[in-house]
N, C-alpha and C positions, 0 to 999 in steps of 0.2 A: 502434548506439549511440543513436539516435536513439529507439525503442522502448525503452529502458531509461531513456531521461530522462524519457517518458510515466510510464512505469509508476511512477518516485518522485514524481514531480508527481501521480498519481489515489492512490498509497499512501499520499503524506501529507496530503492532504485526506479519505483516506476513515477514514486514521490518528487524526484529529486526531476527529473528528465521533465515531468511536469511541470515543476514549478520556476528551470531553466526556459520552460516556453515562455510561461507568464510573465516571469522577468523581460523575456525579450518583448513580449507585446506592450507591455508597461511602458520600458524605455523606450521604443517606437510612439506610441498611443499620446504619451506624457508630455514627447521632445526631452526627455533629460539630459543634460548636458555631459560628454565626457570628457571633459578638460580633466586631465591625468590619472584616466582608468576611471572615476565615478561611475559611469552607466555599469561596467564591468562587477565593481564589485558590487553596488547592488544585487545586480542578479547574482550574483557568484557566492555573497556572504551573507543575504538576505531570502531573496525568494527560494533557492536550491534548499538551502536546510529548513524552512518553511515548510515546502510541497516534501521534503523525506520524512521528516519527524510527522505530517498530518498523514502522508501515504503509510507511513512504518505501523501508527495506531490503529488506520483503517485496513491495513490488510492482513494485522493479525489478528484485530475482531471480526473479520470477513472469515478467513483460514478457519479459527475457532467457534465461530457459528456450522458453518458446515461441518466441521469433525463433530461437533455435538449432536446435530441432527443425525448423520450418517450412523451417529453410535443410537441414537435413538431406535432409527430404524431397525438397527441391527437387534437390539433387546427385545423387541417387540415380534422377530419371526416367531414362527408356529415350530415347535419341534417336528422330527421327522417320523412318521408312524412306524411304528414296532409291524411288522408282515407277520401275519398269523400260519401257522403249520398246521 
């Protein structure tokens, strides 16, 4: 559990910085206009909590696929042989 609340915590920080990009390329790409902050909050109230909340779900179903395998693997070693006397 513990690994999946990393993974939304790095998804929506790496979400948010992301989707700060996008904004900017948008408002670049688009020409939107920023007559009193518009372009600003777009990206700032719009794309930012967009790219956190889709990063936050993807990086704790990212986190929590790999704990599962890793626990997989783990279930599956061979014990370790008894040395005979």
């Amino acid at each position: 559990m513990k690994i999946a609340l990393l993974g939304l915590a790095l998804g929506a920080l790496g979400g948010a910085a992301l989707g700060i990009g996008a904004g900017l390329a948008w408002v670049e790409i688009f020409k939107t206009t920023s007559f009193e902050g518009y372009s600003s909050m777009l990206v700032f109230f719009t794309f930012m909590p967009l790219g956190a909340a889709i990063g936050a779900i993807g990086g704790a179903l990212l986190f929590g696929v790999i704990a599962v395998k890793d626990a997989e693997i783990a279930i599956e070693r061979q014990p370790a042989r008894r040395q005979q006397q």
